[in-house]
C-alpha positions, 0 to 999 in steps of 0.5 A: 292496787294489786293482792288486796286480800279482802272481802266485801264485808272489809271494805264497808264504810272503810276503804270503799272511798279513799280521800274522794277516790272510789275503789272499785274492786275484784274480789277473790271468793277465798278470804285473805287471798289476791283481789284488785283494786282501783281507785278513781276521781272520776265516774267510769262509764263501765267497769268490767269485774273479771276477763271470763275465765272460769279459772282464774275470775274466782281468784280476783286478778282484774278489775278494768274500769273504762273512760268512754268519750266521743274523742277517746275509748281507753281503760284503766286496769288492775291485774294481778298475775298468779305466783309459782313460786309455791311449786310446780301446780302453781306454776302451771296455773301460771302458765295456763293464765299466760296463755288465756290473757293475751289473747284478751289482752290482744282484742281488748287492744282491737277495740280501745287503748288502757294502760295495765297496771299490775304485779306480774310475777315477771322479770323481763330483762336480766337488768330486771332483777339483782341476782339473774344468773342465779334465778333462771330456773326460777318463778319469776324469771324462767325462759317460758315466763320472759318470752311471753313478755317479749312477745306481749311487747313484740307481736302484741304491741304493748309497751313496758311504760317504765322501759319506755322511761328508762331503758337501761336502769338497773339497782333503782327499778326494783319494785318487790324485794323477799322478806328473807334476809337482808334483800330490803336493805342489800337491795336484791330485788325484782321489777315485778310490778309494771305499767302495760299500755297500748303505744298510744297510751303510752305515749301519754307517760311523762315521768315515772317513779318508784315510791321508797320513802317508806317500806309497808311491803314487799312490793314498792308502788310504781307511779307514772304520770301521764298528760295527753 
């Protein structure tokens, strides 16, 4: 869960277990803003609040809980990349983030295989999103923004689990649609929330969806199921 917006006093003998699933979380210090959450059935063997970074661990955007077994290392993270969409500082704080996760993401793949389960802020592919040419100059969908994607999925060996699924889908992949006008119901959307994984972790996923049956935001849970 990404943009949870809440504070610890929130979460207190309410939503700190769910139908059995724990929550563990990363929480802004500023109230009703960001925070990440993960929920599981199973004890992790470490949970890591933050990737060190004196910018943005205020702001909440990560939450890794790990699975450690002499067989397997792998993690399971929440993130949440910053919007800037607000304006042009926003946009840099973006930049700036972009530039200091991937060198964590690059030695966390070093050292074990996760799957990244996050809203991006980023449409990769023009397939990603209904109104591409309209939005190039855009948050969202900037050339800067789409290289970095391209080279965490180059260079940097991640896979776009959904792409992995589905490689040429286009109206059905959105995943975040803006409450102004009739975007919803037109289905002028974004793929903005994705599954990020390590290639063998990737190779775990097996089926992939995108729950519609009822609206409660304006993003759409991305689920994908994955066996090993």
């Amino acid at each position: 869960m990404q943009e949870v917006k809440a504070q610890a006093a929130d979460l207190a003998d309410k939503f700190e277990v769910l139908d059995g699933l724990k929550g563990y979380f990363h929480l802004a210090e500023k109230k009703g803003y960001s925070g990440v959450a993960v929920y599981s059935r199973h004890e992790p063997s470490d949970v890591i609040v933050g990737y060190n970074s004196p910018e943005f661990d205020p702001e909440g955007r990560y939450v890794e809980l790990r699975f450690d077994t002499p067989q397997r290392k792998w993690s399971i993270i929440s993130a949440y990349f910053p919007s800037g969409s607000s304006g042009e500082e926003r946009q840099q704080a973006k930049f700036r983030f972009l530039t200091e996760f991937y060198p964590h993401l690059q030695k966390l793949r070093a050292q074990r295989d996760f799957i990244l389960c996050g809203d991006v802020n980023i449409a990769h592919q023009e397939i990603d999103l209904k109104n591409f040419k309209g939005n190039k100059k855009n948050s969202g969908f900037l050339p800067e923004e789409r290289a970095w994607m391209t080279r965490l999925l180059t260079e940097g060996e991640l896979v776009d689990v959904y792409r992995q699924l589905h490689p040429a889908t286009t109206d059905a992949c959105y995943t975040w649609w803006s409450n102004r006008g009739q975007a919803y119901a037109k289905n002028v959307g974004w793929r903005l929330d994705y599954h990020l994984a390590t290639k063998a972790a990737a190779a775990w996923a097996k089926t992939v969806s995108i729950y519609k049956d009822q609206k409660f935001s304006d993003h759409a849970p991305i689920t994908v199921e994955y066996v090993w």
